[in-house]
TORGU-855549 format. One line per 10 residues: their letters; for each residue x, y, z of C-alpha. Coordinates in steps of 0.25 Angstrom, whole numbers. Last residue first. Example, Ala and Ser with C-alpha at 12.3 -4.5 7.8 and 13.67 -1.06 7.14 Angstrom:
2
sa> 55,-4,29  49,-18,31 .
# end
This chain:
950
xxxxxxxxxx> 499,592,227  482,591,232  484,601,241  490,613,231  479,623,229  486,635,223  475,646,227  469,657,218  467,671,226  455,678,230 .
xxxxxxxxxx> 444,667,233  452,657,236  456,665,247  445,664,255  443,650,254  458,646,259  451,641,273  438,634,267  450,628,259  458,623,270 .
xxxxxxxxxx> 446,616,276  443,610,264  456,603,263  454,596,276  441,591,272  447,584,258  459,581,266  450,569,273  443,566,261  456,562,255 .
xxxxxxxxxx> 462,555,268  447,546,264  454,545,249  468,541,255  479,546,254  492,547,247  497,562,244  502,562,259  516,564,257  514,576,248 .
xxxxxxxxxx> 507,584,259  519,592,266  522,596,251  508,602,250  507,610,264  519,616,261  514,620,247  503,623,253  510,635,263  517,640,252 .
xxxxxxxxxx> 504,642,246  497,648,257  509,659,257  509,662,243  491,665,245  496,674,255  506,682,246  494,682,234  484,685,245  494,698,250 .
xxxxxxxxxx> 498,703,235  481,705,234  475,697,223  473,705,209  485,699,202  476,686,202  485,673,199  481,660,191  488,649,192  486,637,182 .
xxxxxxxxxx> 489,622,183  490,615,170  493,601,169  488,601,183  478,588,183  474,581,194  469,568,194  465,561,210  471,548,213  466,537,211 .
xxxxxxxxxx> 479,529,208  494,530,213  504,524,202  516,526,210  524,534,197  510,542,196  514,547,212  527,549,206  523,559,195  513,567,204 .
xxxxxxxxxx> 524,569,212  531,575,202  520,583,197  518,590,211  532,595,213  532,598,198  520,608,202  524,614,215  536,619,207  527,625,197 .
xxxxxxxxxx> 517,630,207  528,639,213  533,644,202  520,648,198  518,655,211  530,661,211  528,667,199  514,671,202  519,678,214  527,687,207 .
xxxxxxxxxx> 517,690,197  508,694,208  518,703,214  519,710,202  504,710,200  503,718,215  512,729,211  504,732,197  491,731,205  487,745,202 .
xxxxxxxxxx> 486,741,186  474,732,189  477,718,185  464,712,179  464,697,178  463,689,165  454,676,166  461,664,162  458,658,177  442,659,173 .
xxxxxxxxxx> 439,644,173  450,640,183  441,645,194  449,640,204  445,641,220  435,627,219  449,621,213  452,613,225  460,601,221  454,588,229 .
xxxxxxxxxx> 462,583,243  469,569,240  463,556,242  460,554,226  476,554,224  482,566,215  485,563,201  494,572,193  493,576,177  506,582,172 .
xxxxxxxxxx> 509,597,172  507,609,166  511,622,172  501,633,170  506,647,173  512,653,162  503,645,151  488,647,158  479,649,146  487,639,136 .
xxxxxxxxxx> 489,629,149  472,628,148  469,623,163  467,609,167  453,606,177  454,596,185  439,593,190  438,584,203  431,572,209  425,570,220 .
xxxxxxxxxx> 419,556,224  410,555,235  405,541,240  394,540,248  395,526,256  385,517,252  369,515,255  363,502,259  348,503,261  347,513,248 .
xxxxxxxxxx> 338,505,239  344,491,241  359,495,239  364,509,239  376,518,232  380,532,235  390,540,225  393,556,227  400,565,219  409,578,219 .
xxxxxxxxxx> 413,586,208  425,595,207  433,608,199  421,610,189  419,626,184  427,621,170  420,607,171  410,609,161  408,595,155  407,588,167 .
xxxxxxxxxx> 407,572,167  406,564,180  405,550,175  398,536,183  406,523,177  412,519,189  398,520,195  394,509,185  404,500,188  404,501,202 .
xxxxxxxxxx> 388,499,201  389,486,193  400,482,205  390,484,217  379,475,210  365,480,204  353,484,208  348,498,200  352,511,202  363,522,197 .
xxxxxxxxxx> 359,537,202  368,548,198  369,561,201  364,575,206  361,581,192  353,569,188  356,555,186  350,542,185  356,528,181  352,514,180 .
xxxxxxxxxx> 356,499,181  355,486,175  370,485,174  372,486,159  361,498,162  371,507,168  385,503,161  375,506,147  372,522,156  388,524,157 .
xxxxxxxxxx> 388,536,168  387,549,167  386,559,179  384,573,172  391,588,171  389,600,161  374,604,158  368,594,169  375,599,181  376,589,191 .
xxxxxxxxxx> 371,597,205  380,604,213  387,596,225  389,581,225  384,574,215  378,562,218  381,547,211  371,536,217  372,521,217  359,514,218 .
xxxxxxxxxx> 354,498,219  368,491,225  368,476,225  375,467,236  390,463,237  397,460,250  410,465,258  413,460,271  418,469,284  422,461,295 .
xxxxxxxxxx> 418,465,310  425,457,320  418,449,332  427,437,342  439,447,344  429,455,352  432,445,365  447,446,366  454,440,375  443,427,377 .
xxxxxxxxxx> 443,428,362  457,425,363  458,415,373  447,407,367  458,406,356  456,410,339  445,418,343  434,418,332  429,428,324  414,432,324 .
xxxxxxxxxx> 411,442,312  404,455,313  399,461,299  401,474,290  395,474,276  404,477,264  398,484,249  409,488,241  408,500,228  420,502,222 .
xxxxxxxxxx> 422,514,212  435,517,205  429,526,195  418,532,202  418,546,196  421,544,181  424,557,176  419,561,161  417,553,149  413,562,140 .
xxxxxxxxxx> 425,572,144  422,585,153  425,578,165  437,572,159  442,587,154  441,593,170  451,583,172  449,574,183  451,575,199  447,563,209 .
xxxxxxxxxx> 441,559,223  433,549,228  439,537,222  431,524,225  423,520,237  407,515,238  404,507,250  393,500,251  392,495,265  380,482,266 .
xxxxxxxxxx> 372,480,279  375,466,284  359,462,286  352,465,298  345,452,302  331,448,297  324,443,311  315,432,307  302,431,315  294,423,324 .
xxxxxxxxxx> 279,419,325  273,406,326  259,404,325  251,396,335  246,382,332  234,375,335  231,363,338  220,352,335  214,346,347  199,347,341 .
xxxxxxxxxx> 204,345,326  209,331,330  218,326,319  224,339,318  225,352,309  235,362,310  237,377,307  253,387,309  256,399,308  271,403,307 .
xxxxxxxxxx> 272,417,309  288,425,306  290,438,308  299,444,297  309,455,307  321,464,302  333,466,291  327,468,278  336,459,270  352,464,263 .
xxxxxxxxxx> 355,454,253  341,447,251  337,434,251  328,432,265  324,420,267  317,413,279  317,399,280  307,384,281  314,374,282  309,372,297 .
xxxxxxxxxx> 294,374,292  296,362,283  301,354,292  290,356,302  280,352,291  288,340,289  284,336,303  270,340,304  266,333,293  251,337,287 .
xxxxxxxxxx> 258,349,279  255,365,275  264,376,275  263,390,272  273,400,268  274,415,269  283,427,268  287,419,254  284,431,244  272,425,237 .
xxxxxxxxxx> 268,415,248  273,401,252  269,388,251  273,375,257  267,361,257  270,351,267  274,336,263  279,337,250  290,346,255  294,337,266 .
xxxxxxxxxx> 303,328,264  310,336,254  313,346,264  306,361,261  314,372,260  306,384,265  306,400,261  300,410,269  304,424,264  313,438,261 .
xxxxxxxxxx> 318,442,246  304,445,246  297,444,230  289,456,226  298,461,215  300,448,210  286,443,208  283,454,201  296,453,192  291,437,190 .
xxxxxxxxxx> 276,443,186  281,452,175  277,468,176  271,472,165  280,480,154  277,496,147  277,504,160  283,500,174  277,509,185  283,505,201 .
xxxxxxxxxx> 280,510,214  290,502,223  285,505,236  271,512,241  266,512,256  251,516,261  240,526,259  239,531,244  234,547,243  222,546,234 .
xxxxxxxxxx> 222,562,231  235,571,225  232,586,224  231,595,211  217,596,210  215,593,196  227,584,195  224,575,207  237,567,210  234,553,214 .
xxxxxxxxxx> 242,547,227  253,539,232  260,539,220  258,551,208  259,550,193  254,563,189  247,567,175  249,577,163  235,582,159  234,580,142 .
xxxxxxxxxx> 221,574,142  215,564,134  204,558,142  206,544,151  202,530,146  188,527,151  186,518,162  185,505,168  183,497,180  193,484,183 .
xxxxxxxxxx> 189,475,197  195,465,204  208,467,198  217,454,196  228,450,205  242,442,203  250,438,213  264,445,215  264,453,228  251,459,219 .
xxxxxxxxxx> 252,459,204  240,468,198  238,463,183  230,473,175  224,472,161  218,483,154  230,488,151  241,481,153  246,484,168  253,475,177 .
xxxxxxxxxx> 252,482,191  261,477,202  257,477,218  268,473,230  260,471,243  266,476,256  255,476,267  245,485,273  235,474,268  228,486,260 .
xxxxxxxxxx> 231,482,246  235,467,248  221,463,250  218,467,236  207,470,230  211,475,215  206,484,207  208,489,190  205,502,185  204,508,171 .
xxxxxxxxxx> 199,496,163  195,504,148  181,510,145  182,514,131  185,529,127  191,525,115  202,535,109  210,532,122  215,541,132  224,535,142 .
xxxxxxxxxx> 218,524,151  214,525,165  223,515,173  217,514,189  226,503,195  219,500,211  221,492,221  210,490,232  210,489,245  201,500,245 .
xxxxxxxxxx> 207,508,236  221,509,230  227,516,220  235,515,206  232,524,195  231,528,181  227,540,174  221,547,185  213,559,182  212,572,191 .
xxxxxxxxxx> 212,582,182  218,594,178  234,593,181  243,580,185  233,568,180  235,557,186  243,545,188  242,537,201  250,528,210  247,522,223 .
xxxxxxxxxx> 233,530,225  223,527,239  209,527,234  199,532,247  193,522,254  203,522,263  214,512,266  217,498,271  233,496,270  243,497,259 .
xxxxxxxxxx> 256,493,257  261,495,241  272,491,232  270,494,218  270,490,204  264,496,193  265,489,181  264,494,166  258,489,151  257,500,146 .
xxxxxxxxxx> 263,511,145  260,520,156  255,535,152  263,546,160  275,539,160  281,537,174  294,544,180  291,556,169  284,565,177  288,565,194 .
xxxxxxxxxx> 279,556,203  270,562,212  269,558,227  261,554,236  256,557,250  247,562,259  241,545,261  253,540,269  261,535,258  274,528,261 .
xxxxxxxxxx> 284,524,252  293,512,253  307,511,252  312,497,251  317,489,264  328,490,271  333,506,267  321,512,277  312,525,273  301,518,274 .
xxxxxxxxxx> 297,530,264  289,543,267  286,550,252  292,563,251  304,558,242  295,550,233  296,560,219  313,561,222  317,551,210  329,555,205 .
xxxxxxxxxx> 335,561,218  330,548,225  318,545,233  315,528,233  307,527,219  290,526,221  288,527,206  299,518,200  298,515,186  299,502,179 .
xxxxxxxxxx> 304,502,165  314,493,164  312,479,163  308,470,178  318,459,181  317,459,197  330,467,198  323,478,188  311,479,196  316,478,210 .
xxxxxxxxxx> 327,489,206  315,498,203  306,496,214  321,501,221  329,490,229  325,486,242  326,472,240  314,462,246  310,460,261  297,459,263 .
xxxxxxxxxx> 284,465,261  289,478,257  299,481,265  299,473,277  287,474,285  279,463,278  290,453,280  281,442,289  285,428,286  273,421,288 .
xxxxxxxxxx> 274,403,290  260,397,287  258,383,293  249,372,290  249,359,296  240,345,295  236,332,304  241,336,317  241,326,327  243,335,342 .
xxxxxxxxxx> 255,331,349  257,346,353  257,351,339  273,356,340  276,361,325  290,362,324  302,373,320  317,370,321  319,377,309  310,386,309 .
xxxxxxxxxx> 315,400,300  326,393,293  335,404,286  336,404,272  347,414,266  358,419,277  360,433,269  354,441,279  355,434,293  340,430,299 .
xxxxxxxxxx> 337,428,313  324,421,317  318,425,329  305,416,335  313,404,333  303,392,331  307,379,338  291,378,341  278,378,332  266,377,341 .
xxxxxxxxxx> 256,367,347  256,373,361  259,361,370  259,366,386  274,369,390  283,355,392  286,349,403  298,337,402  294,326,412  307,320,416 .
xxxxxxxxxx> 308,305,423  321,298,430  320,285,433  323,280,446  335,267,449  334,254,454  319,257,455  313,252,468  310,239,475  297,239,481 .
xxxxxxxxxx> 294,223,477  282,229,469  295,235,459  296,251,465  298,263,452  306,276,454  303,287,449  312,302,448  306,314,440  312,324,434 .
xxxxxxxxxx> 302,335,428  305,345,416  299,359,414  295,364,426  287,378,429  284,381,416  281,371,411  269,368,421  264,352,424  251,350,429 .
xxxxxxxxxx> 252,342,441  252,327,445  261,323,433  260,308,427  270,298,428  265,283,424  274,273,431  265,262,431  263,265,447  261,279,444 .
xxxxxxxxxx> 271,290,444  269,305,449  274,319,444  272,333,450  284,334,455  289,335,470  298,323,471  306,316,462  306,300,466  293,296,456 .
xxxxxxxxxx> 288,284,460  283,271,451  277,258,460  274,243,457  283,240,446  283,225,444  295,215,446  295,212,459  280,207,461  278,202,447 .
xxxxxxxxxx> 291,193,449  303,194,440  311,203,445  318,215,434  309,225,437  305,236,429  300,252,427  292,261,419  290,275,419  277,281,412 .
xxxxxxxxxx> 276,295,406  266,308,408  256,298,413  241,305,418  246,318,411  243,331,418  245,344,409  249,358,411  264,357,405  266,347,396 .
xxxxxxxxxx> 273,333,397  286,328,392  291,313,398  305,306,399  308,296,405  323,292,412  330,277,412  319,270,406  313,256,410  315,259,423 .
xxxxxxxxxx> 320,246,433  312,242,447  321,234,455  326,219,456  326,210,466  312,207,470  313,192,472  305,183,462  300,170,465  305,158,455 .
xxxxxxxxxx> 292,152,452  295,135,451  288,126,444  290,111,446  284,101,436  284,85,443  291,73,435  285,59,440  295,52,452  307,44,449 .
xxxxxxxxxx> 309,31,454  323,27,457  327,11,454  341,12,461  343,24,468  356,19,474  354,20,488  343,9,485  328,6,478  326,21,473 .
xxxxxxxxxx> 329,34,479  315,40,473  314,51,460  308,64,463  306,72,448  305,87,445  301,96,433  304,109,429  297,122,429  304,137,433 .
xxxxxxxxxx> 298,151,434  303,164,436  315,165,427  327,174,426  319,186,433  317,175,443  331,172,446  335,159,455  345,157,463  353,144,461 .
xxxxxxxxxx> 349,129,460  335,131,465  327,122,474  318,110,474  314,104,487  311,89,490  303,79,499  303,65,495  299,60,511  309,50,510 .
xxxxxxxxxx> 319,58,504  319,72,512  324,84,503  326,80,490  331,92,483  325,96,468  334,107,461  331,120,454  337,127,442  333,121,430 .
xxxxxxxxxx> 340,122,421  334,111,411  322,102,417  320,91,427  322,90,442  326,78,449  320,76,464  325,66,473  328,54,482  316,52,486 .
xxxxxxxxxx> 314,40,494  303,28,495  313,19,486  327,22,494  319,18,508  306,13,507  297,22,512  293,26,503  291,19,490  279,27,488 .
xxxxxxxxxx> 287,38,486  284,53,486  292,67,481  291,80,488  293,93,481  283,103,489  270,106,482  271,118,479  287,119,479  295,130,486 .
xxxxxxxxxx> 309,131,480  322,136,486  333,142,479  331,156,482  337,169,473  322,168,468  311,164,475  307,150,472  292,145,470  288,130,465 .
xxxxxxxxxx> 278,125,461  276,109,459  270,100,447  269,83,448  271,81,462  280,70,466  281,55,467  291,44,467  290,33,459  288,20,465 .
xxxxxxxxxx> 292,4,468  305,7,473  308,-9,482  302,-19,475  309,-33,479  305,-29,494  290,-29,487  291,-43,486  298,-46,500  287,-38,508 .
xxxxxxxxxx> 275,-46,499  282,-57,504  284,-53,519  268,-49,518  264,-63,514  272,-70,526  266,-60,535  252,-64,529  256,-79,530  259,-77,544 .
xxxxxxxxxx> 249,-69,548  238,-81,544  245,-92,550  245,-83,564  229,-81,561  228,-97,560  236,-100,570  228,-90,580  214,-96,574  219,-111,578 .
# end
């Protein structure tokens, strides 16, 4: 019963459980599959496969029922993305996801998306699919080292200085393009050039491993590479250079030591491209003083030569100013033993070595000055004695040793000692006035002016006015009448007769000027340079540094707290020199130069700059004087009022002589001809001219019947002045070349006893700037035509029209006639009665003779007028005379026929060559004094027919 019991029981259970079988068959994809809900993933680039963490496998619970329990696959969610889910085994729901195409890291490193499994569903179809949760996938895409190390820079750049180690002198710098840390940092720098003294860190820090000299290199190449921490190297090395500069001396650089400069050119830049190197230190302010050193030109500097007295005048200053230290001249011959520079560049300056001094002659300076006057005089002086060291004194010439007024030096002191004249008080009255000065014994050029009106005393020094420091007094000076001595260099001592006081030192352009005071603006005008600094300053920067210059401009200083406009001002800043014709030679230049800074402990310091400019040789000028040297008048012009003009066609032409570069037309031809390049042109200028000179030549002008005149209201029209005195004339003052060819046209020769006078000779010499360019001497000789009384001469004086001959011809020699005492009746002895007869003879012949010589000679005379020829010489033989004496011997009267066949010969071979030139004229003056040192002997006996000039 128990077994059909348990058999009963295993039925119904089996019957139970095919129900349950039969309910659940009706439900056949009952879940969802399953996945994890993040995964990472890592791809390497240029590979398509991924390795997940965890690996992509997808659950059922259906399993294992077939369609329901499967995978089927794997969708992935998300825009671009570039991977794919594959199912790789159903029932197990194991899957890979790989890429499309190959990744790039550099493109992007990372990529997230998400990612669904969904089943097979209930049948082949996929009806009633389940789709699983979505799960986040990351991927890495791993990077592979496929690019190379890259520079930043194509080359570097870097300057050092010489004798330093730097920890980093510069830093190179390179790339990569991978994406990965490893790849795409620069693990390692290396310099490829071997053997320098260089090396490179890993950061690509270059730094020298050894002092660094100048002077044995000046500029390092280097080669470096770099190496990514993959090893790949540089696709290409960069090229480094390390410039090495000297040791950084704060100076001034890009100034020219020589600086050349060309008369005439105006302003010339001295520092153009000058700046201020300060070695990288901050600066916070500059000065800078720039000296132009002239002291050794002239007198200070260079200014125009022209006489003290010239200055005066050209600088506005009324006449009465006179000269007491003038330049050595016929007229004014008191300084002729004194030693000068004796040089024509500069002006003349007059040395006393303490022996010497000099008296100057009466009547140059009133005794007794009328006041107010000025004194004015240059004057270099060092440190002296003790003892007084006199500039100008007046004393008293005999008797006693008094000094009237005086000007000396003592001490390094200036001194004006003015004794007043006798008076009817005996008062104490100033009587001399000091000065300490510096200037006095600098050993230096200082120019010094006196105003004097009593008792005040103004002393003007290189135009700044001081005052004496101290003013004694004295009485007024006894009546006496002793004469006094105005002397320079010294004080005459008239009760011993001997000079004392001598002055040590240099003197120019001694000055008195009585009756007016000197005026501030001629002062200023006589001690002006024509030379100096001058600066332009650029609007941008005038305001920000101040400039300042001294008195005569050899000096300016600057000041400013910006270092750049302060170098552009120095760079406008030139050198002028304004006259015609400068001092050539050398101005040493000094720049001296002070800074502050921020740190006063590192503060610089700047050396002077020294240099100089180099004044060229000017152009020097050629005055030529030319005109008609040579002429006749009639002894009855030279006697008239208005006399013989002697320069009537005077031209005076200055031309200076310079070489010119011309170039060839063809490369051929200056390859031919290499000197065609150079020529020397002659070009004519125009300039002042300061003295013309007329000299007698020969005897002496004889006051009581001959003078030089000339029209004295033409004279002063032109600011100008005469001398004269029985050597010549002297015209001075500054003034163009064409003034002094008018008034040198008006210069007359007048002689009012011209009887004895058959010539006079002259000279004329001109000069510019006191004598340093001198013209030619130009002579002119001019001739006396004396004309005979035709009552006193009627049998053998033919008369005939006036004739000119031309200048170049050879001068009539009268110097055998004494036409004077041809009237005089000669004694016939009566034992000559043989030798008259032949005498008479001969005079026949002779006269007819001359008169056929005579019309020859007049009818030339007329065509030569037809032709209108000009300068030529006048000679007048409206009555010729010949004169016989019966008393010479039958054989010099039949010698003296032969000669003068012989000339006429001579003469008619010579007609053709009438026209020549006034230098062919000087030439046949020498030959025709040859021939009459020969005929000398017998002039002297007989009277000689002189027909040279026919």
């Amino acid at each position: 019963m128990r077994i059909r019991g348990v058999k009963r029981f295993a039925s119904a259970v089996g019957l139970l459980l095919g129900l349950l079988c039969a309910v659940e068959a009706a439900k056949v994809n009952k879940h969802k599959p399953w996945i994890e809900t993040t995964y990472h993933g890592i791809v390497t680039e240029n590979d398509d496969k991924v390795l997940l963490d965890p690996p992509l496998i997808a659950l059922d619970k259906d399993a294992p029922l077939r369609y329901a329990g499967e995978i089927c696959g794997f969708r992935i969610h998300g825009q671009n993305v570039p991977f794919e889910a594959v199912v790789l085994d159903k029932s197990t729901g194991e899957g890979v996801i790989r890429a499309k195409d190959k990744l790039d890291c550099e493109l992007q490193k990372e990529h997230t998306f998400t990612i669904q499994a969904y089943d097979c569903g209930e049948g082949p179809d996929g009806s009633n699919m389940k789709k699983s949760h979505k799960a986040t996938v990351h991927i890495q895409v791993n990077d592979m080292n496929e690019y190379s190390p890259v520079f930043k820079e194509k080359s570097y750049k870097a300057t050092v200085i010489e004798g330093k180690k730097y920890d980093s002198i510069l830093k190179v710098e390179a790339v990569d393009a991978d994406c990965s840390f490893q790849f795409s940092q620069i693990c390692s720098y290396e310099i490829v050039t071997p053997d320098v003294p260089f090396t490179v860190d890993k950061d690509g820090n270059i730094k020298n491993t050894e002092k660094l000299n100048y002077s044995k290199e000046r500029m390092y190449k280097l080669t470096v590479t770099a190496y990514d921490c993959g090893k790949n190297r540089a696709s290409e090395d960069v090229l480094v250079k390390i410039n090495i500069k000297p040791t950084c001396k704060p100076s001034w650089q890009g100034f020219n030591k020589r600086i050349e400069y060309e008369p005439g050119t105006g302003s010339l830049a001295l520092f153009p491209s000058m700046h201020l190197e300060t070695c990288e230190e901050p600066i916070t302010s500059i000065q800078a003083s720039i000296m132009l050193e002239t002291n050794h030109i002239g007198k200070g500097c260079d200014r125009d030569t022209y006489s003290e007295k010239f200055l005066h005048k050209l600088c506005g200053a009324s006449a009465g100013t006179v000269e007491l230290l003038p330049a050595p001249s016929n007229s004014a011959n008191w300084t002729v033993g004194l030693p000068t520079d004796n040089g024509h560049d500069s002006d003349q300056v007059f040395e006393f070595n303490g022996t010497q001094a000099i008296k100057v002659p009466e009547g140059v300076v009133s005794t007794t000055l009328k006041e107010p006057f000025t004194i004015s005089v240059w004057m270099r002086h060092g440190p002296g004695g003790r003892e007084k060291e006199t500039i100008l004194c007046n004393s008293d010439k005999t008797e006693m040793n008094r000094h009237h007024y005086s000007l000396y030096v003592h001490n390094c002191r200036l001194v004006l000692l003015l004794r007043q004249e006798p008076t009817e008080s005996e008062n104490y009255k100033p009587a001399e006035f000091h000065w300490k000065l510096d200037q006095v014994c600098d050993k230096e050029w200082h120019h010094y002016v006196l105003n004097i009106e009593f008792p005040a005393v103004t002393l003007f020094v290189d135009g700044s006015i001081f005052e004496p420091f101290l003013v004694t007094e004295d009485y007024p000076l006894h009546a006496s009448k002793i004469e006094t001595q105005l002397t320079i260099g010294a004080c005459w001592q008239g009760g011993s007769a001997r000079m004392t006081q001598y002055f040590r030192g240099n003197l120019a352009g001694l000055m008195i000027r009585s009756g007016k005071l000197e005026n501030k603006k001629v002062i200023d005008c006589l001690y002006t340079c024509k030379e100096g600094l001058d600066v332009q300053l650029p609007e941008e920067v005038a305001s920000a540094v101040k400039v300042d210059f001294n008195p005569n401009q050899s000096s300016l200083s600057l000041e400013g707290d910006d270092i750049e406009s302060f170098e552009k001002v120095m760079q406008h800043i030139s050198y002028l020199n304004s006259r015609q014709f400068p001092t050539p030679g050398i101005r040493h230049l000094r720049v001296s130069t002070t800074v502050k800074c921020f740190n006063e402990e590192t503060c610089i310091s700047v050396p002077d700059s020294e240099g100089y400019v180099m004044v060229l040789q000017p152009e020097e000028p050629r005055i030529s004087l030319s005109g008609i040297d040579h002429f006749a008048r009639g002894a009855a012009e030279f006697e008239s009022t208005e006399g013989v003009m002697l320069f009537p066609e005077l031209r005076i032409v200055s031309t200076i002589t310079r070489e010119v570069e011309v170039e060839a037309e063809t490369e051929a031809e200056a390859e031919d001809d290499p000197t065609v390049q150079e020529t020397v042109v002659s070009e004519e200028i125009m300039h002042n001219l300061d003295t013309c000179e007329v000299t007698v030549v020969g005897d002496e002008l004889n006051g009581d019947h001959e003078s030089l005149e000339v029209d004295l209201v033409q004279i002063q029209q032109r600011a100008l002045e005469m001398s004269s005195s029985n050597v010549g004339m002297v015209i001075t003052g500054v003034n163009t070349m064409a003034n002094y060819e008018q008034v040198l046209h008006l210069i007359r020769y007048r002689n009012w006893h011209t009887e004895a006078l058959f010539d006079r000779k002259f000279k004329l010499v001109c000069s510019e700037l006191n004598g340093r360019y001198i013209s030619n001497e130009f002579k002119v000789e001019v001739n006396v035509i004396h004309t005979a009384n035709p009552m006193d001469h009627a049998n053998n004086a033919m008369v005939q029209p006036q004739f000119i001959n031309q200048v170049q011809h050879a001068s009539v020699d009268l110097s055998g006639h004494n036409l004077a005492n041809t009237h005089q009746a000669s004694v016939v002895p009566s034992a000559a009665t043989v030798v008259i007869v032949v005498c008479v003879s001969f005079l026949v012949f002779m006269i007819i003779l001359g008169v056929f010589r005579i019309r020859a000679a007049h009818q030339r005379t007329m065509r030569d007028q037809e032709n209108g020829k000009e300068n030529e010489m006048d000679w007048d033989d409206s009555a010729l005379t010949i004169t016989v004496n019966p008393m010479e011997t039958y054989e010099d009267q039949h010698s003296s026929e032969e000669e003068g066949d012989e000339e006429e010969e001579e003469s008619e071979d010579g007609e053709e060559e009438d026209d020549i030139t006034s230098a062919e004229s000087d030439s046949s003056e020498d030959e025709g004094g040859e021939q009459e040192d020969q005929q000398g002997s017998s002039r002297q006996q007989q009277l000689e027919w002189d027909d040279s000039t026919y």
